[in-house]
N, C-alpha and C positions, 0 to 999 in steps of 0.2 A: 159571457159572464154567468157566471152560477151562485145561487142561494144557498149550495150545501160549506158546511159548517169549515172553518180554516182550519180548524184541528186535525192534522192530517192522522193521527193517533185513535181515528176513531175507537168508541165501544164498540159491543155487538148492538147493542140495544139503539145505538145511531144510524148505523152500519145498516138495520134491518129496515130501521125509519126512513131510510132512503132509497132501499129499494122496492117498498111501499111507492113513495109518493112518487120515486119518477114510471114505475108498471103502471099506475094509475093514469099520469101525464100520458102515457105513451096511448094508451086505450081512451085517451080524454074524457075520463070521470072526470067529474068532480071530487069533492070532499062529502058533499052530501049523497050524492049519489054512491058513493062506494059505501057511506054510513048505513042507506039505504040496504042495498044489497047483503052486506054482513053481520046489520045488527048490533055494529060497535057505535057509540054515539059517535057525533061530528068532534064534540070536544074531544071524547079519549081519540080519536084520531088523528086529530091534529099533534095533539102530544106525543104521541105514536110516531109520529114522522118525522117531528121537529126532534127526536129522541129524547122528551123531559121524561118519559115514562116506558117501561120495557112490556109489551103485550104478556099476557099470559097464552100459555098454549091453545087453549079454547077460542082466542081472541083474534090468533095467530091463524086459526084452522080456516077460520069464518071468513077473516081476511083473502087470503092467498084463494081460496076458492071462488068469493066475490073479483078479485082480477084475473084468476084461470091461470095461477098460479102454482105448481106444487111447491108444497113448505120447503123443502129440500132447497131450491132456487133462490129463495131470499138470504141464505146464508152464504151464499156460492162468491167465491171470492174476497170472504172473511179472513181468513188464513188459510187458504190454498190458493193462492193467486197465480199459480203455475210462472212460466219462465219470462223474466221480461228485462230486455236490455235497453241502457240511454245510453247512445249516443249525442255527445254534447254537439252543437255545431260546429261546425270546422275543424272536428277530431274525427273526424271517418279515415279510412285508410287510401289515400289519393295512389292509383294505381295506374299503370298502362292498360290499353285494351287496346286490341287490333285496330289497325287502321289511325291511330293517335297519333295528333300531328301536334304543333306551338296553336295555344289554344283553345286545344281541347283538354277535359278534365274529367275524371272516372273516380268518384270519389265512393268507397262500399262506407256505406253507411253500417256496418256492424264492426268490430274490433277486428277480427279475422274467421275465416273462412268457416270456423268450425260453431260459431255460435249457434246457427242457426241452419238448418240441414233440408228445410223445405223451398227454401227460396232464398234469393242473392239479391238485398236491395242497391242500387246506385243513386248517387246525386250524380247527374251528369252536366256538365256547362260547356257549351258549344261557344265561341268567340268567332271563328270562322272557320271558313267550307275547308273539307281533308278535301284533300286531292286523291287519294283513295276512294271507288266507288263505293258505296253502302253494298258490302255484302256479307254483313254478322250471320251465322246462325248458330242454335244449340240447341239442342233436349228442350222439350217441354214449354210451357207459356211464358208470355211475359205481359207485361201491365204497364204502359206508359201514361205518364200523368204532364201535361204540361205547366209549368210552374211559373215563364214568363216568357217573352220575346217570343218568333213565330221562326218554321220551319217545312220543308215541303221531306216527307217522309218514307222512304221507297220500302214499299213491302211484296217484293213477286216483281210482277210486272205493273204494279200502280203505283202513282205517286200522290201521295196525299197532303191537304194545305191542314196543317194541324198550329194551333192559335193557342194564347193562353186560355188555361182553363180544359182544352182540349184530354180525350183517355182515346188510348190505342188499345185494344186486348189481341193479340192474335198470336199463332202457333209459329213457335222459333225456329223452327228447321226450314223455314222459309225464308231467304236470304233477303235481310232485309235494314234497314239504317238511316240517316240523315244525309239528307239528298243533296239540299240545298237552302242555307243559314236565311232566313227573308228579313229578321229583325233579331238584331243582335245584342245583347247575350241572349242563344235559346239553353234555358234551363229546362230541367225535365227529371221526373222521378222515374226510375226503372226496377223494374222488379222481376227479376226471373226465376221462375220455378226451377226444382231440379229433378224435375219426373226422369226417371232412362229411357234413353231413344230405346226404343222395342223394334224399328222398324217399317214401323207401323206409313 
């Protein structure tokens, strides 16, 4: 739950009031304590965040330097918000992946392939064991998140009991997969990079 404002339309002068108060939250000032530091009263600060009032630049200076901020960064993602896609739920592109049996489900959480050129997300949902051994590999890392039900996880030569709540980091050229289903549905978020094998 969050305090910032419904109006998804923000101003600048809101827009800025909030990335005040949550650098301040984040460094656990206070409100007087930042007033302290910069010299802006406690009121005009408050006004300042809640965006009733736009800082002057002097005000702005005092500010951003009291949370060790440069000015520059309070505006950062005003209108340059750089690239960002939603995928709604259950509109990913449900795919095969090697070893895919009745069951199992490989859903890319982006439209297609080309949205996004650093990394490959999956929702993956296991219902039960492939009969295929776990031996994926590919280029680069991957990130697994476990999202619900339990699973034992072969990476190399180990087998790992990964739980909800559970994260795997480790290097894909290492042939590695879902061993054996322990509580079922195991879901899990997958994320691979797409570094090029080098060889290495």
């Amino acid at each position: 739950m969050t305090d910032a404002p419904e109006d998804k339309n923000l101003s600048l002068g809101t827009f800025i009031g909030l990335q005040i108060r949550e650098r301040r939250r984040f460094l656990g000032m206070t409100i007087s304590e930042l007033a302290e530091a910069s010299g802006v009263s406690i009121s005009n600060l408050s006004k300042i965040e809640t965006g009733q009032v736009s800082p002057s630049l002097q005000s702005l200076e005092a500010i951003a330097t009291a949370i060790s901020s440069p000015i520059h960064t309070l505006f950062r993602g005003f209108d340059d918000e750089g690239t960002l896609f939603h995928v709604a739920a259950g509109k990913g592109m449900v795919m095969g992946r090697p070893g895919k049996s009745g069951g199992h489900t490989y859903e890319l959480l982006a439209n297609n392939t080309g949205q996004v050129s650093e990394f490959t997300p999956y929702l993956v949902t296991l219902e039960e064991q492939s009969k295929q051994r776990a031996s994926f590999t590919h280029s680069g890392m991957e990130f697994l998140y476990m999202l619900d039900g339990a699973m034992q996880y072969r990476y190399g030569t180990r087998v790992i009991d990964v739980e909800t709540g559970d994260t795997l980091i480790f290097d894909g050229r290492t042939p590695h997969g879902p061993e054996k289903i322990v509580r079922s549905p195991a879901k899990y978020i997958s994320l691979l990079t797409s570094k090029r094998d080098n060889g290495d």
